[in-house]
ROSE-686882 format. One record per atom (N, C-alpha, C): residue number from 1; atom name; x negated, y, z negated. Coordinates in steps of 0.2 Angstrom, whole numbers, padded with zeros to 4 digits. Example, Ala and Ser with C-alpha at 12.3 -4.5 7.8 and 13.67 -1.06 7.14 Angstrom:
% residues 2
sero:1; vodren:N; xx:-0066; yy:-0028; zz:-0039
sero:1; vodren:CA; xx:-0062; yy:-0022; zz:-0039
sero:1; vodren:C; xx:-0066; yy:-0016; zz:-0039
sero:2; vodren:N; xx:-0064; yy:-0011; zz:-0035
sero:2; vodren:CA; xx:-0068; yy:-0005; zz:-0036
sero:2; vodren:C; xx:-0064; yy:0000; zz:-0039
***
This chain:
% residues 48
sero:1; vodren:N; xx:-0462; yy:0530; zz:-0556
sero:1; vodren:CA; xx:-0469; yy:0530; zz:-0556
sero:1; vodren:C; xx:-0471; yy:0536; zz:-0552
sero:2; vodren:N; xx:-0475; yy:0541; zz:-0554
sero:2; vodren:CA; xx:-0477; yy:0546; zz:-0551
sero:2; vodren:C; xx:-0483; yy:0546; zz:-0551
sero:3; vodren:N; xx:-0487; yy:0547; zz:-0544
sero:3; vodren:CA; xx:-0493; yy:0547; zz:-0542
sero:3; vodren:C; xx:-0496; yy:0555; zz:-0544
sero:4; vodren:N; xx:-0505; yy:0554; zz:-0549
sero:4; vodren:CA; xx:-0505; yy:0559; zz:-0551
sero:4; vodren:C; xx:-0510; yy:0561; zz:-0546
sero:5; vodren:N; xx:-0511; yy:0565; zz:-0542
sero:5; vodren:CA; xx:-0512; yy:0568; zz:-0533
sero:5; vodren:C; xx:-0520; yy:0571; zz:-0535
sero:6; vodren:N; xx:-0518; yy:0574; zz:-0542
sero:6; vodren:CA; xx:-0526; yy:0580; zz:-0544
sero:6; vodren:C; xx:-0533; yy:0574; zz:-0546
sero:7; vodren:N; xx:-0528; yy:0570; zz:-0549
sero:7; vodren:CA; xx:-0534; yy:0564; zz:-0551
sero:7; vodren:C; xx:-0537; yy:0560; zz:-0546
sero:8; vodren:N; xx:-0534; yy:0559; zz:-0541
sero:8; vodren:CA; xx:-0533; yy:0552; zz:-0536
sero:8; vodren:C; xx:-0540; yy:0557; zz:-0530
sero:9; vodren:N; xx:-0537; yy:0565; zz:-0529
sero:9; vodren:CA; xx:-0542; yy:0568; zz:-0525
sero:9; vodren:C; xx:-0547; yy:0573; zz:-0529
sero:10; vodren:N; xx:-0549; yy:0569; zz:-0535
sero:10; vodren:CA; xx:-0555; yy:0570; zz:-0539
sero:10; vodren:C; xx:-0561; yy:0565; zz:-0539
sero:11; vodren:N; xx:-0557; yy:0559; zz:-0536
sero:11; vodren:CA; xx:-0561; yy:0551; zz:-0538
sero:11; vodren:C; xx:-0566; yy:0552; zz:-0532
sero:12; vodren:N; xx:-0572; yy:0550; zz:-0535
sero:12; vodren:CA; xx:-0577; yy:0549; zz:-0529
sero:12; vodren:C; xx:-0575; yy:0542; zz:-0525
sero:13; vodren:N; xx:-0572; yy:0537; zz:-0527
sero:13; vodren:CA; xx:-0570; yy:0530; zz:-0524
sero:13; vodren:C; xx:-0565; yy:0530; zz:-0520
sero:14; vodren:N; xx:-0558; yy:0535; zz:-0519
sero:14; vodren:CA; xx:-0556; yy:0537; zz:-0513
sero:14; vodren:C; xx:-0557; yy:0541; zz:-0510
sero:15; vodren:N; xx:-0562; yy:0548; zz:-0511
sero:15; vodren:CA; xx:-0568; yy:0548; zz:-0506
sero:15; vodren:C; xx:-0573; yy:0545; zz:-0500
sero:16; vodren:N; xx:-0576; yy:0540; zz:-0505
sero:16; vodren:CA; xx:-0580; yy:0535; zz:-0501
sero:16; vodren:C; xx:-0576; yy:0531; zz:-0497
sero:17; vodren:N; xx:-0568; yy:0529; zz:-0498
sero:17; vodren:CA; xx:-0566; yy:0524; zz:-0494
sero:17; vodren:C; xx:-0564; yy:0529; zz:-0490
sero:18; vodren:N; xx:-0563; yy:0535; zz:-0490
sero:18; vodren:CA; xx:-0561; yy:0540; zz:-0484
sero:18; vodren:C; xx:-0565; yy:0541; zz:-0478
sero:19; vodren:N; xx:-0573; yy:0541; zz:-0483
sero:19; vodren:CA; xx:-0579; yy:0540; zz:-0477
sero:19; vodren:C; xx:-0579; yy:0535; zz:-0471
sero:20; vodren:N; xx:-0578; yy:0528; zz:-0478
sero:20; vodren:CA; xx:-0577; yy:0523; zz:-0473
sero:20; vodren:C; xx:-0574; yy:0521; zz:-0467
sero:21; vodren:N; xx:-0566; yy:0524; zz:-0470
sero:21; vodren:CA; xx:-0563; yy:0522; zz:-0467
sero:21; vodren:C; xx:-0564; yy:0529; zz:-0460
sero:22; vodren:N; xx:-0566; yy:0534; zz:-0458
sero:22; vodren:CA; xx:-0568; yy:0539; zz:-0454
sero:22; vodren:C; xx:-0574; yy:0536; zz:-0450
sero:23; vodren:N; xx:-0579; yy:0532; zz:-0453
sero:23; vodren:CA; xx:-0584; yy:0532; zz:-0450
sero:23; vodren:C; xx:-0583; yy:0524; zz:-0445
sero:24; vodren:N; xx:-0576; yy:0519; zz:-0449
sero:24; vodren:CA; xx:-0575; yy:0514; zz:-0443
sero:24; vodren:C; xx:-0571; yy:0516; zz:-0437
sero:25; vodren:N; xx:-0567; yy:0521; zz:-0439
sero:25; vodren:CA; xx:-0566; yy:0526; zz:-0434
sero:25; vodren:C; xx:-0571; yy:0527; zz:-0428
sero:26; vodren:N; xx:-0576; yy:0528; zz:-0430
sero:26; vodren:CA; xx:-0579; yy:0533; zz:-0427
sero:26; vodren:C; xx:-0584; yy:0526; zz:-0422
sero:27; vodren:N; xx:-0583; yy:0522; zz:-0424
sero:27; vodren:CA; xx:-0586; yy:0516; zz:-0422
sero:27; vodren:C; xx:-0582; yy:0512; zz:-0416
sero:28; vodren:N; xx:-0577; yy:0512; zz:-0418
sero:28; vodren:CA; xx:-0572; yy:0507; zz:-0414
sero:28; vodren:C; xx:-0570; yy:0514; zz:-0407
sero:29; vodren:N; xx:-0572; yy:0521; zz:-0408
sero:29; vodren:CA; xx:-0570; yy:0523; zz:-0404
sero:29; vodren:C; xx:-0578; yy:0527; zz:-0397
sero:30; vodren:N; xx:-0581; yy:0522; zz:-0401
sero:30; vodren:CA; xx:-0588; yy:0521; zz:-0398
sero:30; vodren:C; xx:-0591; yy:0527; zz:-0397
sero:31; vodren:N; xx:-0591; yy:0533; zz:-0403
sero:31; vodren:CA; xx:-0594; yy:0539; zz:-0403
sero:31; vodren:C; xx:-0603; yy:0539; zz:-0404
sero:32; vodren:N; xx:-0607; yy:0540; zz:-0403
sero:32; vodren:CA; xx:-0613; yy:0540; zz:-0402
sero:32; vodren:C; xx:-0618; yy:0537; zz:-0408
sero:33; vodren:N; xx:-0619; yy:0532; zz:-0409
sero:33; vodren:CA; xx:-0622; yy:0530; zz:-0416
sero:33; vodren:C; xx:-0625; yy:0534; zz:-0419
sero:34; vodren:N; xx:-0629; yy:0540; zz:-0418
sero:34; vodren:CA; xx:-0632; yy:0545; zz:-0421
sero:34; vodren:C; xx:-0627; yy:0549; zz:-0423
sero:35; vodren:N; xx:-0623; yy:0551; zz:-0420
sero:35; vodren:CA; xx:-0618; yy:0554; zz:-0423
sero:35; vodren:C; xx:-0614; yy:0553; zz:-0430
sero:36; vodren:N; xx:-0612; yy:0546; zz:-0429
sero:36; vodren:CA; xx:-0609; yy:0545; zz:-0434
sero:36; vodren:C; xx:-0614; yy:0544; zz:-0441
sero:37; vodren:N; xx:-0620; yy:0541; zz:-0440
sero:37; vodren:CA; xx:-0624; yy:0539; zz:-0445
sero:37; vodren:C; xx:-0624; yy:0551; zz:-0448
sero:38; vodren:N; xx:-0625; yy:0552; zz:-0444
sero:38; vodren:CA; xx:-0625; yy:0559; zz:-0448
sero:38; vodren:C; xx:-0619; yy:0560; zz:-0452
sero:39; vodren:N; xx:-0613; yy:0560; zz:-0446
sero:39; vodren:CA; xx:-0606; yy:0561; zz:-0448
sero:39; vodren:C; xx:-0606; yy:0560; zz:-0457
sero:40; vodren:N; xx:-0608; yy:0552; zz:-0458
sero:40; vodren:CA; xx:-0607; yy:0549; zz:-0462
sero:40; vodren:C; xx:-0610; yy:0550; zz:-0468
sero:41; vodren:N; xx:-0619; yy:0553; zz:-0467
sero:41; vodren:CA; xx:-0621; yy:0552; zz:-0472
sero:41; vodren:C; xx:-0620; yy:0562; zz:-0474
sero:42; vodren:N; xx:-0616; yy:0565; zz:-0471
sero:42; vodren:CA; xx:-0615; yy:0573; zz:-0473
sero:42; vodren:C; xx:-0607; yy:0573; zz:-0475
sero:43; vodren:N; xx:-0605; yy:0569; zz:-0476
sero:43; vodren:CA; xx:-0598; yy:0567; zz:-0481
sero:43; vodren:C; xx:-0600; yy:0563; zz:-0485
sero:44; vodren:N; xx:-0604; yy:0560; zz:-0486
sero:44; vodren:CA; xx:-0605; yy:0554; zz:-0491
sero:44; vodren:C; xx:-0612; yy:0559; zz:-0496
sero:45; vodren:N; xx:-0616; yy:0563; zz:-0495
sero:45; vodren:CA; xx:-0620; yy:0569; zz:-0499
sero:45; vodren:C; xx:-0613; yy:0576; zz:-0501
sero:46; vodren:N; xx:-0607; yy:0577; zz:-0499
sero:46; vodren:CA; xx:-0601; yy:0580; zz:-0501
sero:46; vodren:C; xx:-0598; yy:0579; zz:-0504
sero:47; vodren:N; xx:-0600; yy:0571; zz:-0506
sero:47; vodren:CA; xx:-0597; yy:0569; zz:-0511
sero:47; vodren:C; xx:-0599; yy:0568; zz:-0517
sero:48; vodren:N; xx:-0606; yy:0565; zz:-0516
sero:48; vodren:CA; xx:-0610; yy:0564; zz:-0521
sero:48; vodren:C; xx:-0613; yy:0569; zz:-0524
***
């Protein structure tokens, strides 16, 4: 079973779970709430 790599990083849905998973990051590592609320919404407008 071979994973197709071009489709998987075309998909908006593992983008946004990349967001997520970056922006819990960013949370649990106690970075500025304003920051990350940008962080997040200038990844999640790069996607969409």
């Amino acid at each position: 079973m071979k994973i197709n790599w071009k489709q998987k990083l075309s998909s908006r849905k593992f983008w946004l779970t990349l967001v997520g998973f970056i922006s819990s990051f960013a949370i649990a590592f106690h970075v500025d709430p304003g920051s990350t609320e940008r962080i997040t919404a200038i990844l999640c407008q790069a996607v969409l």
